[in-house]
N, C-alpha and C positions, 0 to 999 in steps of 0.2 A: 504493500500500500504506500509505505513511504516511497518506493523508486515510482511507482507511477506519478506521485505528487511535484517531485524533483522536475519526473521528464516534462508534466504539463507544463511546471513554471519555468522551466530552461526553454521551453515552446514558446511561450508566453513572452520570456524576455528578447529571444531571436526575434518574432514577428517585432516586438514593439521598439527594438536597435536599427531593425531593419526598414520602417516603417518613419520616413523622416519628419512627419506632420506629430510624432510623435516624442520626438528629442527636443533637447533644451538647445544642442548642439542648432539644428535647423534653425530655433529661434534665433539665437547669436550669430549665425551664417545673414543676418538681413540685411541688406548691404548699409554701408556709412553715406551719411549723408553730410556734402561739402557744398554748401552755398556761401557763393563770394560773391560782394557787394560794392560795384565801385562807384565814387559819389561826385555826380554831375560829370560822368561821361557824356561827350557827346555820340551820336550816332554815328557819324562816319570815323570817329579816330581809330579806330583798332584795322589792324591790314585787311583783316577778313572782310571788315565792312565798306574798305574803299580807301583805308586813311595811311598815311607813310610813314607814321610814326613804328617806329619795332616794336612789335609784339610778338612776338616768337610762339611763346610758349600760351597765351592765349588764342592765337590762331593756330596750335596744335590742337588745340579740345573740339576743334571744328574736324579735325580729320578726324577722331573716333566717335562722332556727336553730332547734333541739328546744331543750325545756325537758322536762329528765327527773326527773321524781318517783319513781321508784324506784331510785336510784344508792344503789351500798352501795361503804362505806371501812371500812376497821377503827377501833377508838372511838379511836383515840390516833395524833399527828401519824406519829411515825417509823414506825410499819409501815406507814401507808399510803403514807407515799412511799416504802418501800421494793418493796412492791407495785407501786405506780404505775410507777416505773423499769424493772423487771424484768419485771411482766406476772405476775407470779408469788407464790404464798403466801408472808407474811410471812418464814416459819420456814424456806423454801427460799432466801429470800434473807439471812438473816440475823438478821431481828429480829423473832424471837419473844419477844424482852422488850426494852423500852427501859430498864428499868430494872436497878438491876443483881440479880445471878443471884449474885453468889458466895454459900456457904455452902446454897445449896439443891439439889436433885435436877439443876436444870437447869445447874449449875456445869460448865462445859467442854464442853459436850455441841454438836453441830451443831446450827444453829438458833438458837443463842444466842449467837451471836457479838457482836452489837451493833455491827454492820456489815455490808457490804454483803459479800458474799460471793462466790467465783470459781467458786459453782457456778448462778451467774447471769451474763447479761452485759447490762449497761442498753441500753435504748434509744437512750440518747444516742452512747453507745461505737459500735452497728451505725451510728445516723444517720451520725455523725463517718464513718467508715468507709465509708458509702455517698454522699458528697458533700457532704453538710448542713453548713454551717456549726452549731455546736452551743453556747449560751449561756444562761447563768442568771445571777440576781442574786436573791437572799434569805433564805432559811432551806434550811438541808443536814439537820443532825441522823441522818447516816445512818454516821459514821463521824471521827474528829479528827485519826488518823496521817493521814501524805501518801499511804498508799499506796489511803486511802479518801475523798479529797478529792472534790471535782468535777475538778479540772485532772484527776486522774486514773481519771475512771468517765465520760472521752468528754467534757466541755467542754471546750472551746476558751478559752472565757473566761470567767469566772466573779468576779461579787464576791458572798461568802456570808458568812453568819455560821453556822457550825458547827453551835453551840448550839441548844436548842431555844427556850429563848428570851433576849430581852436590853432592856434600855433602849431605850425608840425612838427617843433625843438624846443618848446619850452611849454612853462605856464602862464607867461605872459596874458593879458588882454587882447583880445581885437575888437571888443566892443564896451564903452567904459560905467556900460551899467551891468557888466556879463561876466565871470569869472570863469575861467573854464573849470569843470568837475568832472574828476576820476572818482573810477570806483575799481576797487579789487575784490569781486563776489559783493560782500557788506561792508567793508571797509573802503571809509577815506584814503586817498591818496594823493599822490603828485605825481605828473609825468613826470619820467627821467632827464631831466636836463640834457641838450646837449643830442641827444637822439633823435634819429627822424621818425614820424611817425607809423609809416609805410612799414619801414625796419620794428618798430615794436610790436606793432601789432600782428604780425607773421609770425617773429620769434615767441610767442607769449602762447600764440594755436600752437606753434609746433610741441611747444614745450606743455600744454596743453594736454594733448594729443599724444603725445609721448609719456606723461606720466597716468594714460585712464588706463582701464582695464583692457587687458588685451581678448578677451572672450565677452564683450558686451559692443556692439555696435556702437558710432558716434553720429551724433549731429553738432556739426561745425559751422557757426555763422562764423565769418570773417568780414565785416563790415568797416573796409577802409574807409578813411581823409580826403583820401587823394583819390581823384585830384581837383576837390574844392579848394577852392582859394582858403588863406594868402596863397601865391601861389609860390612854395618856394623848394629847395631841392639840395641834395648832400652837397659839398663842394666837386665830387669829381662823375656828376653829373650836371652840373651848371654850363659847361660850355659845350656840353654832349650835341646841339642842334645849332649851331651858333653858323648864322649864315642861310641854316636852310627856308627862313619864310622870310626873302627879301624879296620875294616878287610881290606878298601881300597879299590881306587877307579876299579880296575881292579874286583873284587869280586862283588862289587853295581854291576857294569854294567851289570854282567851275572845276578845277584840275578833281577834286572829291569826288564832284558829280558825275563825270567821265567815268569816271574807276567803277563806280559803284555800277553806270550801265555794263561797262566791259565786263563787270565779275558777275551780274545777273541779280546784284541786290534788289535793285528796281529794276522794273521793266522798260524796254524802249523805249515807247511811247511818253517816259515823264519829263517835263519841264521843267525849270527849274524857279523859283518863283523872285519877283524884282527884290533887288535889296532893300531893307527895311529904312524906311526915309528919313530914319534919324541918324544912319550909319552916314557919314561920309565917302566920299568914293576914295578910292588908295589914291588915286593919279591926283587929289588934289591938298596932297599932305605933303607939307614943309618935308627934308631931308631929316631933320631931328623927330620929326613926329614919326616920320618912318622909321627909323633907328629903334625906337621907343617902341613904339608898335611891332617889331618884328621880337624883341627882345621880350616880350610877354609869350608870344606865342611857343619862343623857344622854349624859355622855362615851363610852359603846360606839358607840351610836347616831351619835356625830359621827365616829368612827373608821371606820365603813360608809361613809359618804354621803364624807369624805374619801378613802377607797380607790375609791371609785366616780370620783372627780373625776380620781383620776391614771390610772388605766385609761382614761379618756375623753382622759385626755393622747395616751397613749401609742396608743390606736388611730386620734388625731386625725392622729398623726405618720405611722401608716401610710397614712392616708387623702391627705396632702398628698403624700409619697414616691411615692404609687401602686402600694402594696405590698401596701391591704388586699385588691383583686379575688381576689389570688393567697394566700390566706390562710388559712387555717383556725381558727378560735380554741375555746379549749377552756377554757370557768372552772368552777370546782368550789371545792370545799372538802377539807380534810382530816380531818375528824371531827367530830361533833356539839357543840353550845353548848359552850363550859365554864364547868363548875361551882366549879371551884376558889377558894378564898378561903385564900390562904396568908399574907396579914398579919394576918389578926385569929387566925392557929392557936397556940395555946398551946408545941407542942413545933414541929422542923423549923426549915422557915424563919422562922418566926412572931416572934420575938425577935430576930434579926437585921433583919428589914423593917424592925420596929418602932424598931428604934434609929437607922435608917441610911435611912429615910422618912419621910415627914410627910401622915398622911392624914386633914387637918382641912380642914374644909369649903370653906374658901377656895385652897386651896392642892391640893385634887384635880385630876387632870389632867393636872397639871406634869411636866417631868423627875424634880422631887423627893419625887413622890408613888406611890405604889405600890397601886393600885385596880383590884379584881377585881368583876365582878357579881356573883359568887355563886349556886348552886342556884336561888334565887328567880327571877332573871330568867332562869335558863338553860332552864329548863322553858319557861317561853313561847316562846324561841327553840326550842324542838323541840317545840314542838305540832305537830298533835298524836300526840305519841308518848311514852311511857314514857323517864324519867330522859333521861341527855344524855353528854355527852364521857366517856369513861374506860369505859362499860356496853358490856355487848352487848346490848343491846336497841335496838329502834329510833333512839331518842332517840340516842343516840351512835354510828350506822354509818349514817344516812340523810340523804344530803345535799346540795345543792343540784347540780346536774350543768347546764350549759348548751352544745352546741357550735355553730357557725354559722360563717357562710361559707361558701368556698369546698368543693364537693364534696357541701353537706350539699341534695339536692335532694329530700327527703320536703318534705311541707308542713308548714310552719311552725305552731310550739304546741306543749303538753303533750304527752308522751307517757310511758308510766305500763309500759313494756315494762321486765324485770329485766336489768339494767346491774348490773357492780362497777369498781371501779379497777382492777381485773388484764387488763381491755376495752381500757385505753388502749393501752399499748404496743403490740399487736398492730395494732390500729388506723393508731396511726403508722407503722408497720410497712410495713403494705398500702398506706397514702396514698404514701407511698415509694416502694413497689417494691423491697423488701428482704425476702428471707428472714431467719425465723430460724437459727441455725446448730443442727446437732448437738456442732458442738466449736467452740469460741474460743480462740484462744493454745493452741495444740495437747493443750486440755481439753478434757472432755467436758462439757458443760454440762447443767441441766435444763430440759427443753421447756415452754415458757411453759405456764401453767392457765388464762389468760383469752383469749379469743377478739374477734376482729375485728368491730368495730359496725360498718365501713364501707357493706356489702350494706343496713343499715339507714337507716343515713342518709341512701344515694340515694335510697331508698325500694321498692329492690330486695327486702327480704326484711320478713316482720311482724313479726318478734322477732330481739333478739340472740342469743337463748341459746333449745336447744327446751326442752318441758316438763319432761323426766326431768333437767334441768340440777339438781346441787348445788353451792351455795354453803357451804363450813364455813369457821372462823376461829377463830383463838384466840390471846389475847395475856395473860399473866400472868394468867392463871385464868380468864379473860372469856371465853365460847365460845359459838358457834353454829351454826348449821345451817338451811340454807331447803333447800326442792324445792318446787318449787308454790306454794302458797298457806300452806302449814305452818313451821315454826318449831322447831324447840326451841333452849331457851338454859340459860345456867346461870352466873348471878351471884353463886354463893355466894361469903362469904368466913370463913373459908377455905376455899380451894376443894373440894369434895366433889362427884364426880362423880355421887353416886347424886340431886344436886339439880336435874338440868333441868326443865325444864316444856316444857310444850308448845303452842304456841298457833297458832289458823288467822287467818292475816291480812287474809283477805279478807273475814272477819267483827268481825275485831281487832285493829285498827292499834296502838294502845294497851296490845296484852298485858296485859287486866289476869284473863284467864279461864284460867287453865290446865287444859289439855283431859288430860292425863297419863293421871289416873285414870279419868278419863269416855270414853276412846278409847284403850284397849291395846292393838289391835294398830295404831293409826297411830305411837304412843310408842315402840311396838317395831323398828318399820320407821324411823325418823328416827334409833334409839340406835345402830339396827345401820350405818346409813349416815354416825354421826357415826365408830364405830370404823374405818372404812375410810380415812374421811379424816384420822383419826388418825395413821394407820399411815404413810399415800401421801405425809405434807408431814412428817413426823418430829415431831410433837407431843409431848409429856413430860408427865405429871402434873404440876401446880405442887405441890412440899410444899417447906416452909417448913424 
């Protein structure tokens, strides 16, 4: 009797070793997840997308992976990582304005919290909860109490800077009512003197990463700086481009837009759309303005090709570990070029930069200089598409998307299928083997809005999203609306609802035709599907 019992359960344990759905081992086998975040990439800078800057080892993720042309982010960093985390519309998570709301309509109201909210639960929190080891290292921006940290929305480990932005070598100020704030997990800290940012926040994943468990799967944000302004760079990357944008920026932008037909980013047929009428034309800039201006672009340019080197670190590390087979990686961007130029502004920051920076020719670049590209070169970074960072128009929601590795078995290249940020979390989700919940912490939660690329990327399905999919958004007056091929937006300021236009994109990358009045009942049909999603994400009228 005892040898029969032995041989059942020696039976019993064969089928259940052998049976993978049924090992802890299969669990730990789920691939690691490596989403890298870089901040205010433009669209065409990276090689893949059309741009000359070197990127090597970023358009190497393109040869085992999609390269997605049509990824849509909101125009501005913190909702889309608010989106990004959540899966879900800014305004359900929190950050329907990054900036502040007091005194207006949207004063108190849900939505505006300017934080991550408990009628979301992040990605990170289910990972953590579902196994994952869960770590970040770079920009948060989603919230400054403790109770809206990373240690506390599911990281395990986390070195962040709060802010949205900061010094990329020191602690210094760039804004003189704004201190920059690090966090180590729970703990206060200071950035390292003297370090570039790019460089900390690599070494901090790897060492990260290096110290977690080795039989437990990871989820790794890496959420660079760079290359938001200042715009500045180690010393023996400072004269890395020097020379190469002396033809200006009005020349890049066509020579971008060229590249990007030749390589099949966009399609033939697109246009390129007029220079925005507050840029100057190059041909009509003094010899010093030129100088000047060329000397921004280099340093952005050396801040790419540098973010590109530490990314090439860090996936070299997983390659020697043996960690990248089992990997996933996900780079994107957070919002369109920016345009910003806050030290030459008269009122705001502009008089504080100015006093407490140095941005004379020699001396750009530095910790002690404070250097923006400005409108001019932002537009060539979003060729080609209308305006750039902060718009809802193309130019500031379309943005370089890459994922590869492990899981991703379509055929490798371009693919031009409609993707947003709200795609991801569910994604990592499903790579998981995680639901999402209807309650968390005995809440009720809101049901994610973006949906699972996975079935796509195996090469399982033709599109993320079917046709009658809408996308709407809105962040401090900025608003839009896709289904199809169509468009409507509305960039008034101040905002005035009765101002969207409406544009077909598969005739008009560019927006510069507004179809409104020439097509009422498509205008009709886009306004009525804009009030819906008004209603469904708790939107507000922005009044002042």
């Amino acid at each position: 009797m005892q040898h029969k019992i032995s041989s059942v359960f020696l039976l019993l344990l064969i089928i259940h070793i052998n049976n993978p759905a049924n090992t802890q081992t299969n669990q730990n086998n789920r691939p690691n997840i490596l989403l890298i975040v870089a901040d205010d990439l433009g669209y065409t800078d990276l090689g893949c997308y059309g741009g000359e800057i070197k990127t090597p080892n970023i358009d190497r993720l393109v040869q085992r992976g999609i390269q997605f042309t049509n990824f849509h982010t909101s125009p501005l960093c913190a909702p889309t990582r608010s989106m990004l985390l959540s899966g879900n519309d800014n305004h359900v998570a929190g950050l329907g304005s990054m900036f502040s709301v007091q005194g207006t309509s949207r004063e108190g109201k849900p939505g505006y919290e300017q934080h991550l909210t408990d009628r979301i639960v992040t990605v990170s929190q289910l990972l953590k909860d579902g196994g994952y080891q869960t770590f970040i290292t770079g920009k948060w921006h989603l919230g400054f109490e403790d109770a809206y940290i990373p240690f506390a929305k599911g990281f395990e480990k986390s070195f962040i800077l709060l802010n949205g932005g900061a010094n990329h070598f020191n602690n210094n100020k760039i804004f003189a009512n704004e201190a920059p704030q690090f966090r180590l997990d729970s703990q206060v800290i200071l950035f390292p003197e003297g370090k570039f940012s790019t460089d900390v926040y690599t070494e901090k994943m790897i060492t990260f990463i290096k110290n977690g468990k080795k039989d437990k799967p990871f989820f790794a944000c890496l959420t660079y700086t760079a290359p938001h302004w200042p715009l500045q760079v180690p010393a023996d990357y400072i004269d890395k481009y020097k020379g190469m944008y002396d033809m200006g920026y009005d020349s890049l932008r066509v020579i971008r837009f060229n590249q990007q037909k030749k390589m099949g980013v966009i399609p033939p047929r697109a246009t390129l759309p007029p220079r925005d009428s507050s840029i100057k034309p190059w041909t009509q800039l003094s010899a010093e303005e030129k100088k000047m201006e060329s000397r921004k672009m280099e340093l952005y340019a050396a801040m790419v090709d540098n973010l590109d080197r530490h990314i090439g670190q860090l996936l070299q590390y997983l390659e020697e570990s043996k960690q990248f087979d089992n990997t996933i990686i996900v780079f994107m961007s957070d919002n369109g070029a920016a345009a910003e130029d806050f030290y030459n502004r008269r009122d705001g920051p502009g008089p504080f930069l100015r006093e407490n920076y140095d941005n004379s020719y020699d001396n750009m670049g530095k910790a002690s200089s404070f250097v923006s590209y400005g409108p001019q070169w932002a537009q060539a970074g979003a060729a080609p598409f209308k305006l750039f960072k902060y718009y809802s128009t193309q130019g500031g929601i379309v943005t370089p998307l890459i994922i590869s590795g492990r899981n991703v078995e379509r055929k490798p290249g371009l693919q031009n299928t409609f993707i947003t940020v709200m795609d991801l979390a569910p994604t990592f989700l499903e790579l998981a083997g995680i639901k999402y919940p209807a309650t968390y912490n005995n809440k009720k939660v809101a049901p994610m809005l973006g949906e699972s690329c996975l079935s796509f990327i195996r090469g399982k399905a033709n599109a993320v999203h079917a046709n009658s999919y809408v996308f709407g958004l809105e962040h401090d007056g900025q608003c839009l609306l896709i289904k199809g091929n169509w468009k409507i937006t509305n960039i008034s300021r101040p905002f005035d609802e009765t101002s969207f236009a409406l544009y077909n994109l598969s005739e008009d990358l560019g927006e510069t035709t507004d179809l409104s009045k020439s097509n009422p009942k498509k205008f009709t049909e886009m306004m009525n599907e804009w009030k819906v999603f008004k209603k469904k994400t708790g939107v507000i009228d922005k009044r002042e």
